[in-house]
N, C-alpha and C positions, 0 to 999 in steps of 0.2 A: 504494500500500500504506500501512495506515494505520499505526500508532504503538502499542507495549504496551510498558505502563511498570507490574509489580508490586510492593507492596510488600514491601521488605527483611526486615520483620519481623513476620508473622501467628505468633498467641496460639491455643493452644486450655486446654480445663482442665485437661491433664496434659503438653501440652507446648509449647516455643516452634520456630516453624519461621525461622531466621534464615539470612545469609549467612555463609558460613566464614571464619575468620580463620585466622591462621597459627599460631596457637597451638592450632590443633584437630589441628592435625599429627598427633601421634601415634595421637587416636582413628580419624583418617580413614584411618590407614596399619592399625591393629590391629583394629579393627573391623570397616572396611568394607574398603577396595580394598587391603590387603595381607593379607588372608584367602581363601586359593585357594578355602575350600565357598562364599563370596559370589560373585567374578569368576571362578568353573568357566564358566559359559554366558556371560560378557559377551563383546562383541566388543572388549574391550581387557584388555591386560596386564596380569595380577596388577605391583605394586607390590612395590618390591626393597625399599626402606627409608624412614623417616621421611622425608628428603629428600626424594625422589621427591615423597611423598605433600603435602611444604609447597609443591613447583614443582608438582605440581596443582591446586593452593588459588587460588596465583597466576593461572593459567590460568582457574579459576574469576573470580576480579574482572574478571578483561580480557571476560570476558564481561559483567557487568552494566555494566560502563564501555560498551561496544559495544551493547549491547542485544541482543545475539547468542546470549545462555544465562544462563538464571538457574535457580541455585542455591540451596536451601535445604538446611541440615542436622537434623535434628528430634531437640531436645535436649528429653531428661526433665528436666522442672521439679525434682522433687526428688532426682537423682542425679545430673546433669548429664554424663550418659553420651549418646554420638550412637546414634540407635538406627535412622536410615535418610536418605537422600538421596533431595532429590526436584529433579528437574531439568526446564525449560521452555526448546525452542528455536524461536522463534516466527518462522513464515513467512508471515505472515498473506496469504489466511483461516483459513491451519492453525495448528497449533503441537503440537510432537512432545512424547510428555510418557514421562522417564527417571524407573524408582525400583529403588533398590535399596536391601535392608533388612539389619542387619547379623541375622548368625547367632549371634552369642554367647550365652548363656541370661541375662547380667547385663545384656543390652545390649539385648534385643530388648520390644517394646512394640507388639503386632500391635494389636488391638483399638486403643489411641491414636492409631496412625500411621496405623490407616485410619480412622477419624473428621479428621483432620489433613487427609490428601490427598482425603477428599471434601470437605472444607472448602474447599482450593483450589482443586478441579476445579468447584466451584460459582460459586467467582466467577468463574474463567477464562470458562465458557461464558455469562455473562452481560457478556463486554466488549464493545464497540465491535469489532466489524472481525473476530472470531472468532468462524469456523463450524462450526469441522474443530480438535475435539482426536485426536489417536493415538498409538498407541504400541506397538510392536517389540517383541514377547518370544521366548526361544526355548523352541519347545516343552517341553525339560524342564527350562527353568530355574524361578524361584520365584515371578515376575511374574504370570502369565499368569491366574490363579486370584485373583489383585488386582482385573485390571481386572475380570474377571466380576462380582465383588463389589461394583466402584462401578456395575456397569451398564452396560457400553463393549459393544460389539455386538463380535464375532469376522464377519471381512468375510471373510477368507481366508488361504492358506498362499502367505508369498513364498519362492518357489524359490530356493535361493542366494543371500541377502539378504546374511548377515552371518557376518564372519570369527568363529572361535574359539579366538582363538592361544592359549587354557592349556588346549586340548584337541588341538593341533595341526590344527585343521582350517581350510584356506584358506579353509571358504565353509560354510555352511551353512544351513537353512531357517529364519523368522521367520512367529510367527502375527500377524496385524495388525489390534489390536482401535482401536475409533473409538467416540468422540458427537459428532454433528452436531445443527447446528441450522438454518434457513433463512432468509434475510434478513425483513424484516419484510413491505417489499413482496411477496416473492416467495409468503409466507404465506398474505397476504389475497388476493391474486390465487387460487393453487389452492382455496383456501376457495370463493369463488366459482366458481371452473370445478366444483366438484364438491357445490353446492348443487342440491337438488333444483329442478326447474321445476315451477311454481307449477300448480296446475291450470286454472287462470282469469285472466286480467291484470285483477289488483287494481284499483278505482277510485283516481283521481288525486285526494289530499290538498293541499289549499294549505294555507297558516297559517293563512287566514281559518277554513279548516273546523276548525281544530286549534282559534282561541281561541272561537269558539262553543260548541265541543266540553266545552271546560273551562269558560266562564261557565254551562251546563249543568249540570255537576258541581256548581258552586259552588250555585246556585240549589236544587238538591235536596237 
């Protein structure tokens, strides 16, 4: 398995997508994961208080330390309000891709966030070693109509995927949308399997015939 190393800090024109620090605290707690109409559908815990919300920041670094989960936060250039999370846990040849957007009407930046994460999702499917992005929504949470919009194909409905503890629900269904891509050889191989045959076998070219071909050219 090969190696994904993103950078910590991608720019678009209205915002910067960075990793969190601990002084994001409060937005990350008021915003985003201590807002029950944000984490209603997540399979984790709405968030009790700002605490909480700095010991998941935390959680968050041990992840880019590890290589295990990377985190951005997507702050507005000129408010400096968080206005969505975007999270990468890479398995490569996959990598499972989390976003959640805050719901606030001061906070939120639809239109920017998704130019941002098509931003990312472009470089992502152009790395080394990554064939298979996806990512897990529940059907009526606020995701799912994201991925449509970058383009992620809906494969199918996983049955009893994922918990909904701020709905009480031990288990519930996930849609699972995906872009793939194919290794290179694997490309030019089907390209080939699925070229038309020729009607006739073509006469056999040497160089010699090629540079006569061009002193010809040249000569006219």
């Amino acid at each position: 398995m090969g190696s994904f190393s993103p950078p910590r800090l991608i720019e678009t024109e209205h915002l910067w997508l960075r990793a969190l620090v601990d002084s994001d605290a409060e937005q990350v707690f008021h915003a985003l994961f201590g807002d029950p109409q944000v984490t209603e559908w997540l399979p984790m815990r709405t968030l009790e208080s700002v605490d909480d919300a700095r010991t998941y920041i935390r959680k968050l670094h041990r992840g880019w330390e590890r290589g295990t989960l990377f985190t951005w936060g997507l702050e507005d250039k000129k408010t400096g309000h968080l206005c969505a999370l975007i999270e990468l846990r890479p398995n490569l040849p996959r990598i499972e891709l989390g976003v959640v957007t805050s719901q606030r009407p001061t906070h939120r930046r639809r239109r920017a966030g998704l130019v941002a994460l098509r931003k990312l999702v472009d470089w992502v499917m152009i790395q080394p070693g990554v064939y298979r992005l996806y990512a897990c929504c529940s059907p009526q949470g606020h995701s799912a109509p994201v991925m449509e919009k970058l383009g992620f194909v809906l494969e199918g409905r996983l049955v009893n995927w994922d918990a909904r503890p701020n709905l009480g629900m031990q288990v519930d269904d996930s849609l699972i949308f995906a872009l793939t891509r194919q290794p290179e050889a694997q490309a030019a191989k089907a390209s080939q399997d699925t070229a038309p045959a020729p009607a006739h076998t073509p006469p056999q070219i040497t160089r010699h015939d090629v540079a006569l071909q061009a002193c010809a050219e040249l000569v006219d």
